[in-house]
C-alpha positions in Angstrom: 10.4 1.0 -12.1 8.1 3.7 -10.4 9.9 6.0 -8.5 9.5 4.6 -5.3 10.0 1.1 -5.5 13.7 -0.8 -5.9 12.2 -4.0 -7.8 14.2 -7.0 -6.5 13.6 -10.4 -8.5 10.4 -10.7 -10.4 6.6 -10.2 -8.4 5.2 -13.0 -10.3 6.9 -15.7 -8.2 4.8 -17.5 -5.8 4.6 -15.7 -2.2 5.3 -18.4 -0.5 7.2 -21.5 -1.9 4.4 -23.3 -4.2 3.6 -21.6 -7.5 0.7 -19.9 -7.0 1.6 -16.8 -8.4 1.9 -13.4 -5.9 0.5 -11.6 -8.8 -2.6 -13.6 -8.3 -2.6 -12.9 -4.9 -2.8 -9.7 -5.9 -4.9 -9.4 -8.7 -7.6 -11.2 -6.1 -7.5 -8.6 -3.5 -7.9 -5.6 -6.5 -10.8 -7.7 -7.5 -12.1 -8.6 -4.5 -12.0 -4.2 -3.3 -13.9 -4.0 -6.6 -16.6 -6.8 -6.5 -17.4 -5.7 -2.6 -17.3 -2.0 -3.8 -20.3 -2.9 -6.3 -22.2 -4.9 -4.3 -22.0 -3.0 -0.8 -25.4 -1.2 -0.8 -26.7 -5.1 -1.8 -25.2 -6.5 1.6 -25.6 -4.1 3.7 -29.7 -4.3 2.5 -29.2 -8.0 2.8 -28.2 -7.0 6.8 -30.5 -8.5 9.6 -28.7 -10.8 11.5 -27.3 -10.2 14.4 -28.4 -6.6 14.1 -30.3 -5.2 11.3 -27.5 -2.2 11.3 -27.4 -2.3 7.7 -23.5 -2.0 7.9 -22.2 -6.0 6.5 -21.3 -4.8 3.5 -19.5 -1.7 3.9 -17.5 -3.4 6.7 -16.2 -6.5 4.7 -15.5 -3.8 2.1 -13.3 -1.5 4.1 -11.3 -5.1 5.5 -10.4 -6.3 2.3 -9.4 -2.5 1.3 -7.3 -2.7 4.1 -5.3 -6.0 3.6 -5.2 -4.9 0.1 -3.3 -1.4 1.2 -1.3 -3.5 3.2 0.0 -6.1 0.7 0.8 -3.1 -1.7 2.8 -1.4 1.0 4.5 -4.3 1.9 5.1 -4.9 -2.4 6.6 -1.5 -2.1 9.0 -1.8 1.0 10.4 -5.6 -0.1 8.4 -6.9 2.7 6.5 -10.1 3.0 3.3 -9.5 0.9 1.1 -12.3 2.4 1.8 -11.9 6.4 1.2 -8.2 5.6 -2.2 -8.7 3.6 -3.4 -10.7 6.9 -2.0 -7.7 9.5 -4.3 -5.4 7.4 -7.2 -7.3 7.5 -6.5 -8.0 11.4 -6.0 -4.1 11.9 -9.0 -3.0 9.1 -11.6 -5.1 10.1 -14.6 -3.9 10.9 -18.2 -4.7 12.8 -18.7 -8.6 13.4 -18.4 -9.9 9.7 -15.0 -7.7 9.0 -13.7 -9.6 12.0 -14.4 -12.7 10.9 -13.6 -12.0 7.0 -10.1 -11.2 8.8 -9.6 -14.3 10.4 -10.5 -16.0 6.8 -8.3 -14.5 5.0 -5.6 -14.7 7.7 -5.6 -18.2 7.9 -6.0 -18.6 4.1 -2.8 -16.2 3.2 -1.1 -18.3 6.2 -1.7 -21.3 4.6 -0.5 -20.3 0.8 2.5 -18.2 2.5 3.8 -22.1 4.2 3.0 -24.2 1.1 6.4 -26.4 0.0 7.4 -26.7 -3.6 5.8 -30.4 -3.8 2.8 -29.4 -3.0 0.4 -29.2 -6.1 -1.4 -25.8 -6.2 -4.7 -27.8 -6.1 -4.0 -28.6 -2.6 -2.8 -26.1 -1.6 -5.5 -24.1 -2.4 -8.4 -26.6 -1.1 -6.0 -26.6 2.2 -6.2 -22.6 2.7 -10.0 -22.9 2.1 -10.4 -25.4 4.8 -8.1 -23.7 7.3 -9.7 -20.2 6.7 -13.4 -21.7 7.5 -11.7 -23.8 10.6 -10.0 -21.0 12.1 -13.0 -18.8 11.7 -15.4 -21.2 13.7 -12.5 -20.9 16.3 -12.7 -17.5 16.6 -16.2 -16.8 17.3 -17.6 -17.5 20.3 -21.0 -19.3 19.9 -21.1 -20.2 16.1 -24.3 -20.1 14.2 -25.2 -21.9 11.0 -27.5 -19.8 8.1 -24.0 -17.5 8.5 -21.1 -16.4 6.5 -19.5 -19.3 8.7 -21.6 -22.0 7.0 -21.3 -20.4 3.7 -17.2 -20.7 3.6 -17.5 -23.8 5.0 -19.9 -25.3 2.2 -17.4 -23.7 0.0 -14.0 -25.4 1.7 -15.9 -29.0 1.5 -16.4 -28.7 -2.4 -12.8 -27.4 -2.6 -11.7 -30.3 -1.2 -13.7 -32.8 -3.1 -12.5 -30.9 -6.0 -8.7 -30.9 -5.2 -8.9 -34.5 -5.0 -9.6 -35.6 -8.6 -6.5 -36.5 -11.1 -5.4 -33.6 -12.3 -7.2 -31.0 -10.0 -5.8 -27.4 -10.5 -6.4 -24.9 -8.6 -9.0 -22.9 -11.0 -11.1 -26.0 -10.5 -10.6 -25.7 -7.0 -12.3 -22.4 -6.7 -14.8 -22.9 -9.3 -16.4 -25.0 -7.7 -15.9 -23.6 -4.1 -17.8 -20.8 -4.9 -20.5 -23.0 -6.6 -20.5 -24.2 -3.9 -21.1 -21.1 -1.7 -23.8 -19.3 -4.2 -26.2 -22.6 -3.2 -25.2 -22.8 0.5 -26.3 -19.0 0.5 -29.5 -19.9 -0.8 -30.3 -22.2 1.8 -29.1 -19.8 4.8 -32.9 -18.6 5.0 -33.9 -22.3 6.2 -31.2 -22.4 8.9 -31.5 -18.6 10.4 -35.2 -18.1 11.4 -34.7 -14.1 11.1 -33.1 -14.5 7.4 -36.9 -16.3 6.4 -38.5 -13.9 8.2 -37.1 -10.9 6.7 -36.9 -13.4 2.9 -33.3 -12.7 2.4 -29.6 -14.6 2.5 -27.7 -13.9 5.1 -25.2 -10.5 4.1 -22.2 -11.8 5.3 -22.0 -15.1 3.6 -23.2 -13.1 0.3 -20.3 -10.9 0.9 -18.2 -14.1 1.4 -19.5 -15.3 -1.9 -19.2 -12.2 -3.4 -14.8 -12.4 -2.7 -14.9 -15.9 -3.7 -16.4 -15.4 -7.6 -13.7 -13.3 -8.0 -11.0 -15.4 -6.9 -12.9 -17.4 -9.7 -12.1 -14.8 -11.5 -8.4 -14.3 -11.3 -7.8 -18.1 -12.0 -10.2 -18.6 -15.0 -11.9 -15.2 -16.3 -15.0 -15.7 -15.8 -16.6 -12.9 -14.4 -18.8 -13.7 -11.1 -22.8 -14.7 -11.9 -25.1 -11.3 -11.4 -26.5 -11.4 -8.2 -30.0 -11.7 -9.7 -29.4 -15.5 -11.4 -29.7 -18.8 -9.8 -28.1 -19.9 -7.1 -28.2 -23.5 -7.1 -32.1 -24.1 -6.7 -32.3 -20.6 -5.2 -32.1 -17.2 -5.8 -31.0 -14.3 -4.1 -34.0 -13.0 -2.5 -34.7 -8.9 -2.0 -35.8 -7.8 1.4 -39.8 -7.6 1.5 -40.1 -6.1 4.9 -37.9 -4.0 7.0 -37.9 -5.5 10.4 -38.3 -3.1 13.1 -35.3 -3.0 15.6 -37.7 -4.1 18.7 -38.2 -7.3 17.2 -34.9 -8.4 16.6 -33.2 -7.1 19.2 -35.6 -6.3 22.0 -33.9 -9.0 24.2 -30.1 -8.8 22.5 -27.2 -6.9 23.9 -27.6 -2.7 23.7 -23.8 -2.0 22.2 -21.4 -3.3 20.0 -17.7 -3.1 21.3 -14.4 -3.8 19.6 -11.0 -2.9 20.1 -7.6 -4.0 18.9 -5.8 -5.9 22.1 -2.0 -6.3 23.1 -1.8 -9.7 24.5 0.1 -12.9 25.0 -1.7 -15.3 22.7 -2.7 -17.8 25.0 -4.8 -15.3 27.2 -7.2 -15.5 23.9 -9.2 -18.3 24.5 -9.8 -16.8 28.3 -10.8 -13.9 27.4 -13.2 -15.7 24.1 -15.0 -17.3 27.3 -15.0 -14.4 29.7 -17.0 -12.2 27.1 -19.2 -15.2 26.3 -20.4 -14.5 29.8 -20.9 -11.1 29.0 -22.9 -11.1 25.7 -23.0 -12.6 22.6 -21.5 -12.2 19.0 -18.1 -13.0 20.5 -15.0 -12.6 17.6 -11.5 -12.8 19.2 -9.3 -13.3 16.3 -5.3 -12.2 16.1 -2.2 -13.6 16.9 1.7 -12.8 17.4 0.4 -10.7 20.5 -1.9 -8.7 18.5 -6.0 -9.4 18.4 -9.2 -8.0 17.1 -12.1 -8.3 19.2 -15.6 -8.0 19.0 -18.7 -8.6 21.3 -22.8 -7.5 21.6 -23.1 -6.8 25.0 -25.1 -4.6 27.6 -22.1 -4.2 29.8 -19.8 -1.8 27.9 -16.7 -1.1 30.7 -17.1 -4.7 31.8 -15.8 -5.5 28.1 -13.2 -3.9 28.1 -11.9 -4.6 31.6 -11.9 -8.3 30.0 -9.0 -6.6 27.9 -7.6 -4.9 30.7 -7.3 -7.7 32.6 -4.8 -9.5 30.1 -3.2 -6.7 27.7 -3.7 -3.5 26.6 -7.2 -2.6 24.8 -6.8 0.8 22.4 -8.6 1.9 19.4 -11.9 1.5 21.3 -14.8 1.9 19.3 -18.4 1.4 20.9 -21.9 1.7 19.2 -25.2 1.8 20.7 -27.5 -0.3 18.7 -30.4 1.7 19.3 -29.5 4.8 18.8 -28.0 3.5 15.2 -30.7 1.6 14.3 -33.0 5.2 15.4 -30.8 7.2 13.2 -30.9 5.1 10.4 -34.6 4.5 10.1 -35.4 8.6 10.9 -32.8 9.4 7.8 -34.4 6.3 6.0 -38.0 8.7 6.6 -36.7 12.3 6.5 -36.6 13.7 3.0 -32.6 13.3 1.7 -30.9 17.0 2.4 -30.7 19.0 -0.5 -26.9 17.8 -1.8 -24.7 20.6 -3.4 -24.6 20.8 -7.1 -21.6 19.3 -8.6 -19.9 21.7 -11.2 -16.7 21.9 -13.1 -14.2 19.5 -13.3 -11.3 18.9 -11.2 -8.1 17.3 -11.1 -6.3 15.1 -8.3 -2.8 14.4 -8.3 -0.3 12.3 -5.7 2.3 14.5 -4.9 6.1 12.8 -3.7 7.0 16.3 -2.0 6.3 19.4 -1.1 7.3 21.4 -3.6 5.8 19.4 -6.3 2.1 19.2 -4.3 2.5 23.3 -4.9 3.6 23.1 -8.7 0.0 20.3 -9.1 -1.8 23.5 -6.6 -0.8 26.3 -9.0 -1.9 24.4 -11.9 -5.2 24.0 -10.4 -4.8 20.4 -8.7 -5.9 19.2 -6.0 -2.9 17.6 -4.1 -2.6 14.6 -2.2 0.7 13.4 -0.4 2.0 10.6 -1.3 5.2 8.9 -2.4 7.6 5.8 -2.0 6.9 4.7 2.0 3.7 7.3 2.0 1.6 6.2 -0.4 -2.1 7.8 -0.4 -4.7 4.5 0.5 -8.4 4.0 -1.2 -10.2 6.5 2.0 -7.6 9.5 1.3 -8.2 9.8 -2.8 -11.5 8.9 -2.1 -12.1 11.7 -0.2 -9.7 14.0 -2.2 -12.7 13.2 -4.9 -16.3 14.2 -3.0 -14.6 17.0 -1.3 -13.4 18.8 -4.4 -17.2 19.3 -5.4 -16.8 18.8 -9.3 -19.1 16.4 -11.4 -16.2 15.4 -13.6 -12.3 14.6 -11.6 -9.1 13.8 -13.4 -7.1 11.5 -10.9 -2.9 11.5 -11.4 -1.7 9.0 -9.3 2.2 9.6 -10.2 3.4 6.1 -9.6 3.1 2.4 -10.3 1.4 1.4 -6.7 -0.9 4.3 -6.4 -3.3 3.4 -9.9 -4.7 0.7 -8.2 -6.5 2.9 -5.0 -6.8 5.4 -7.6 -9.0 3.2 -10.2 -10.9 1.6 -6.4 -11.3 5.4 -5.4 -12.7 6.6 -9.2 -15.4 3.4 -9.0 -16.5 3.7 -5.7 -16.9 7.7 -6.1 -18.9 6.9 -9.2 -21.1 4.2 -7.3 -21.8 6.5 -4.5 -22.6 9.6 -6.5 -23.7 8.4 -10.0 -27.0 9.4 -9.7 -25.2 13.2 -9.1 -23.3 12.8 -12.5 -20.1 12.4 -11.1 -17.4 11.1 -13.5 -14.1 10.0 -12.8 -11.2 9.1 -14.6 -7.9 7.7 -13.6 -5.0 8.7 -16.0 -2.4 5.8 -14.9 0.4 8.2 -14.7 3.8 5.9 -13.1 6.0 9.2 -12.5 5.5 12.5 -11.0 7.1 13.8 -14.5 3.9 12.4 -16.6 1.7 14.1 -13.9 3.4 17.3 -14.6 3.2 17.1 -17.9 -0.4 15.7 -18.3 -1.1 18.3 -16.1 0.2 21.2 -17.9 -2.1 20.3 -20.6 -5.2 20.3 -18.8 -8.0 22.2 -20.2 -11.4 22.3 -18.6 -13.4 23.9 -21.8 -12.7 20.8 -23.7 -15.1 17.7 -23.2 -14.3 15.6 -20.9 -13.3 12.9 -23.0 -11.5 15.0 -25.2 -9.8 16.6 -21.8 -8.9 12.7 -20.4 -7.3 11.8 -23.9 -4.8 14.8 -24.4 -3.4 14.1 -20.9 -3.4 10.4 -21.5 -1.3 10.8 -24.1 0.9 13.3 -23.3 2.0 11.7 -20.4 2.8 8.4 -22.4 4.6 10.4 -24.7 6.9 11.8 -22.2 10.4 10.0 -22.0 11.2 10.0 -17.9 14.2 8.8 -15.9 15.4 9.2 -12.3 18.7 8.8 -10.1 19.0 7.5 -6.4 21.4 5.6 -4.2 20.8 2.0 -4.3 19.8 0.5 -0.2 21.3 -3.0 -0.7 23.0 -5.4 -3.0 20.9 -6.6 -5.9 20.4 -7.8 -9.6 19.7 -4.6 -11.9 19.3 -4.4 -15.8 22.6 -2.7 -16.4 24.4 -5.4 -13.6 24.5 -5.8 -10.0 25.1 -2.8 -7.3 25.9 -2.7 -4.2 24.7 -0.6 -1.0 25.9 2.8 -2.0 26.2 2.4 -5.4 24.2 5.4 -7.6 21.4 3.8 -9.9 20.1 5.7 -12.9 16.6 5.1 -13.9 15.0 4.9 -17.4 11.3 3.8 -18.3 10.8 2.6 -14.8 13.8 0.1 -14.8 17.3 0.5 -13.2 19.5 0.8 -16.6 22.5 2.5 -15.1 24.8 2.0 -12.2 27.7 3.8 -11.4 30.1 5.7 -8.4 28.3 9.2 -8.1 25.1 10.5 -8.7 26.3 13.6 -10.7 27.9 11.5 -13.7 24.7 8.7 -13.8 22.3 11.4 -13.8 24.3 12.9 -17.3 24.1 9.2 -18.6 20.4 8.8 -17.9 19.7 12.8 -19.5 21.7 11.4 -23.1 20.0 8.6 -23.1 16.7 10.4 -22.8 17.9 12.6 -25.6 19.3 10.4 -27.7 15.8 10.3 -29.8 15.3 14.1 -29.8 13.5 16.4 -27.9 12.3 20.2 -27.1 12.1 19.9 -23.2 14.0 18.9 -20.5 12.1 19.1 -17.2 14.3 18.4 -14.0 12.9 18.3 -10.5 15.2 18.3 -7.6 14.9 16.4 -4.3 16.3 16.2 -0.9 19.7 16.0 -0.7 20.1 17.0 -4.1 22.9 19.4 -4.0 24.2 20.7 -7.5 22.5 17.9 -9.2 20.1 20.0 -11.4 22.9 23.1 -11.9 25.2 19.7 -13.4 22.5 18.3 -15.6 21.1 21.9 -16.8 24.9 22.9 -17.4 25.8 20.0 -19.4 22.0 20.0 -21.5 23.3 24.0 -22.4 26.2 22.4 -23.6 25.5 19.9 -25.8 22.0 20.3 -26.4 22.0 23.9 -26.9 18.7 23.8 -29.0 16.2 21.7 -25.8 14.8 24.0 -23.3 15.3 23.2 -19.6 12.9 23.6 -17.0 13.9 22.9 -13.3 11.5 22.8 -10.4 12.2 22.2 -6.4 10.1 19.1 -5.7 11.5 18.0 -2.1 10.4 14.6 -2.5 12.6 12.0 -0.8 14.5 8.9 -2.2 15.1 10.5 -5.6 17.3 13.1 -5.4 16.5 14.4 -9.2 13.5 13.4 -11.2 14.3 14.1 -15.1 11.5 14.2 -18.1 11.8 14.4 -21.9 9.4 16.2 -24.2 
């Protein structure tokens, strides 16, 4: 149990009623960050259609980093996983094919969410394929084929076909789905007369192929085909030619608008065909009285008086096509700034409180808030990384949820600024405790390797516990509690329950003792009262040889955090 998450029955249980495993669900979306983290700069090259922005990649990538946050925050909080994963996407999506991607994997978590136990998880699958391509046709105004569109759909009918055979599971299912979509994007060139002018695939339905291989992946282990070998008949083609904004847009719509919209959800299809009228590129997707929408257009306030006219339009975003499409071919022909020199090495650690984000700062840390209900996404430790201006970063991530932005962060730094020298390694720390003490061993004149390793293993070696007030009845280790009740933990699982905090913290400290040890650390909370005064008092007494070390962390939920060295 990571210090900020009350674990209540087992994760591996299918989200909704079928038994497609949640922890598939998300093992996909880690995948899926990662696959569209490594082959961003490829779609975004791929980009020429509708606007050669050179953006496709980067925005399906920050959507499915978005519904991945999501569905861990929800993990975290008890919540629904899957209606969260599609509210992320709905409220991370960006540009015209994040929009889109949203509505796909909307539907498609919808669809897995609502399956019955009697459904075989063949069809089910096959079924969330063929609602995320219908509902994505839906949401887009005038669909166009040689698209992402066509791409998931080729991949839904061979899903299908697939799901139908005796004894169809659902590995086979996407096996062949995304077969299926590596040859439709081959053939998007002859259906999109820009794609064969410019001799590439379309980006988006790349990137769609990209997310299915590794939902592949997940279900058999195969890793997804390099982008370089056959697709089908075809392969991947690499731009020859860099069309010039003028001839691919001198006719088209001057801006891109979007904005998030309060609204019933039958005022969706109206406003669908009133921005029709006003441009093209039309995405309205959303429901529940919440919607994403997206249109080319020349007429920027009469766009969003569409959204005035039936809700309430806010986090407005609008981009002038020429003036992006100028900057990006005068930095594409200036010679790249002089960046600054990466030196040193640097470490970054999630820090539950206040006073612990000053105990990682005086050690030379970089902090980053964090914590149970605050967690630090991808964006923040990703940022926490290039602004700290080392070639070589330590991340601590300090509990169970956070290792999974951390690692994203640590690849997508690396991808970035590789050809800098940057390294990064994530030390998958699960308590603020290890990060302390991996911390306190830090040494920037070893190697780096040698520097990773030491911390690595001293904070495996450290022996860490916890006590806080359980928030509602459930089924622990040591028994069931009630709201009220104080839980002790140990090695990430709720092992003790009791009346009062004071007399389960003692029970978790001699446990934690009971193989030996030198050094007791104890970091107190809110609301911690005499907590670390009881516990130090009672390790004086009868374990007068063990040091004690007690620090004011502030961090919320657990009201003393307790280590063993």
């Amino acid at each position: 149990m990571d210090e900020g998450t009350a674990r209540e029955g087992s994760r591996e249980t299918g989200p909704g009623r079928s038994g497609i495993a949640l922890a598939s669900v998300v093992r996909f979306v880690d995948i899926a960050v990662d696959a569209l983290a490594e082959a961003r700069e490829e779609v975004d090259a791929l980009n020429v259609y509708p606007v050669p922005d050179g953006d496709t990649g980067t925005n399906m990538y920050l959507t499915v980093v978005a519904a991945r946050d999501a569905i861990r925050v929800a993990l975290d909080e008890d919540a629904a996983p899957l209606p969260a994963l599609a509210r992320g996407a709905l409220l991370g999506a960006r540009g015209n094919s994040g929009v889109i991607l949203s509505e796909m994997l909307g539907a498609a978590a919808r669809r897995i969410a609502g399956a019955t136990p009697e459904e075989r998880n063949a069809t089910v699958m096959a079924d969330a394929l063929r609602e995320a391509s219908v509902a994505s046709y839906a949401a887009v105004g005038e669909p166009v084929e040689g698209t992402m569109l066509t791409v998931l759909r080729a991949a839904a009918d061979a899903g299908t076909a697939a799901a139908a055979l005796p004894g169809a599971r659902s590995a086979d299912v996407l096996t062949e789905a995304a077969a299926a979509a590596r040859e439709a994007l081959g053939h998007t060139p002859e259906q999109l007369d820009v794609l064969a002018q410019a001799g590439v695939v379309d980006a988006g339905g790349r990137g769609v192929s990209v997310i299915l291989d590794a939902a592949e992946t997940v279900l058999t282990g195969r890793r997804p085909i390099p982008v370089t070998a056959p697709l089908g008949s075809h392969v991947i083609p690499v731009p020859h030619l860099e069309p010039a904004a003028d001839e691919l847009s001198a006719d088209g719509p001057a801006y891109e608008v979007m904005y998030l919209l309060d609204a019933a959800d039958d005022a969706a299809p109206g406003l669908r065909s009133r921005l029709g009228e006003l441009g093209d590129s039309v995405v309205v997707v959303g429901r529940e009285g919440l919607w994403n929408v997206h249109v080319h257009t020349d007429d920027v306030g009469a766009a969003i008086e569409a959204g005035l006219g039936i809700g309430r339009p806010h986090r407005i975003r609008v981009t002038h096509f020429a003036e992006q499409i100028a900057a990006k071919a005068a930095a594409a022909e200036a010679p790249a700034p002089a960046l600054p020199t990466l030196t040193g090495r640097r470490v970054v650690a999630v820090a539950a409180g206040p006073g612990l984000a000053e105990l990682f700062e005086e050690a030379g840390a970089v902090a980053v808030r964090g914590g149970p209900g605050r967690r630090p996404s991808t964006g923040e430790l990703l940022a926490a990384i290039t602004a700290c201006g080392a070639k070589e970063v330590v991340i601590l991530p300090n509990d169970e949820p956070s290792v999974r932005a951390a690692l994203a962060a640590a690849s997508t730094a690396e991808a970035d600024h590789g050809t800098r020298g940057l390294r990064v390694a994530v030390i998958p720390t699960h308590t603020q405790v290890q990060g302390l003490a991996a911390v306190a061993v830090h040494e920037p004149g070893r190697t780096f390797d040698q520097d990773v390793t030491e911390m690595t293993a001293t904070a495996r070696h450290v022996r860490h516990g916890a006590v806080t007030i359980a928030a509602r009845q459930a089924m622990t280790m040591a028994g069931p509690c009630e709201p009220g009740d104080a839980l002790g933990v140990i090695a990430g699982d709720f092992a003790v329950v009791g009346e009062e905090l004071g007399g389960v913290a003692l029970v978790v400290l001699d446990r934690l003792l009971a193989a030996g040890g030198e050094l007791v650390t104890l970091v107190s909370g809110e609301d911690a009262g005499d907590l670390a005064d009881r516990a130090t008092a009672w390790v004086e007494e009868f374990h007068p040889h063990v040091d004690v070390v007690v620090y004011d962390g502030g961090q919320e939920r657990y009201p003393l955090l307790m280590s063993v060295e």
